[in-house]
C-alpha positions as MATLAB code, in Angstrom:
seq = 'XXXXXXXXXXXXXXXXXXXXXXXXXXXXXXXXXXXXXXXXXXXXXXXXXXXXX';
ca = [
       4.154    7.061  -31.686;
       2.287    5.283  -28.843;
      -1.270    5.600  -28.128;
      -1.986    7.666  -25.273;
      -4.181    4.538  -23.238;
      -1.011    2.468  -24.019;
       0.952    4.651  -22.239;
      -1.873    5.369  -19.832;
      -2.233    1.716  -18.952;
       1.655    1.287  -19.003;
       1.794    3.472  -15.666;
      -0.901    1.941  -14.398;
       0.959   -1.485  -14.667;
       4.469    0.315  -12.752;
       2.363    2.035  -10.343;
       0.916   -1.296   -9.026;
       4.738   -2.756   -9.151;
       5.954   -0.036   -7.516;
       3.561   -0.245   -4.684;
       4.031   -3.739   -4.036;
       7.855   -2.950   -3.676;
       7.205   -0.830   -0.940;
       5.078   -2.719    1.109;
       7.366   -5.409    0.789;
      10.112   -2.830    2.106;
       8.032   -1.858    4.474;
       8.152   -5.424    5.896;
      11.646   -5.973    5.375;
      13.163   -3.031    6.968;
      12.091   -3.985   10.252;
      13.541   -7.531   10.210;
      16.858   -5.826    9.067;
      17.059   -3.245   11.762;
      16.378   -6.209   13.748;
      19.839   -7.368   13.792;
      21.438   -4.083   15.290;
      18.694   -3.895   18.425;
      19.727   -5.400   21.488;
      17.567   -8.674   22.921;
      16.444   -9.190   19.178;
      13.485   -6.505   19.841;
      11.772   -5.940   16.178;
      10.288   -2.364   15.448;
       7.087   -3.279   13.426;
       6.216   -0.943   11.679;
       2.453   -0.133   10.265;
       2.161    0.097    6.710;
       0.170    3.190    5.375;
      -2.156    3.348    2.865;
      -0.832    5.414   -0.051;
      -4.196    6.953   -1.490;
      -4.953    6.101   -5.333;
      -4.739    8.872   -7.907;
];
C-alpha cells in the first residue's frame, strides 16, 4: 500500500503536467485554426488562469 503523501505528491506532479499541456494547447489551437481563416488572420486567444486548489 502507498503512503498517502506519495500519492499526495504524485497528483501534485500530474497536476503541474497537466497544466502545462493546456497552456501549450492554448497556444497551439490558434495557429491551427489559422490555416482555415481567410488572409491568414490568427484568433489569439488569452490564456486564463486556472486557480490552484
Amino acid at each position: 500500500m502507498k503512503n498517502i503523501s506519495d500519492v499526495i505528491h504524485d497528483k501534485e506532479e500530474q497536476i503541474v503536467r497537466v497544466r502545462a499541456e493546456v497552456e501549450a494547447l492554448r497556444i497551439a489551437a490558434p495557429l491551427l485554426d489559422d490555416e482555415n481563416r481567410p488572409n491568414g488572420e490568427a484568433k489569439l486567444l488569452r490564456p486564463q488562469p486556472i486557480p490552484p486548489k
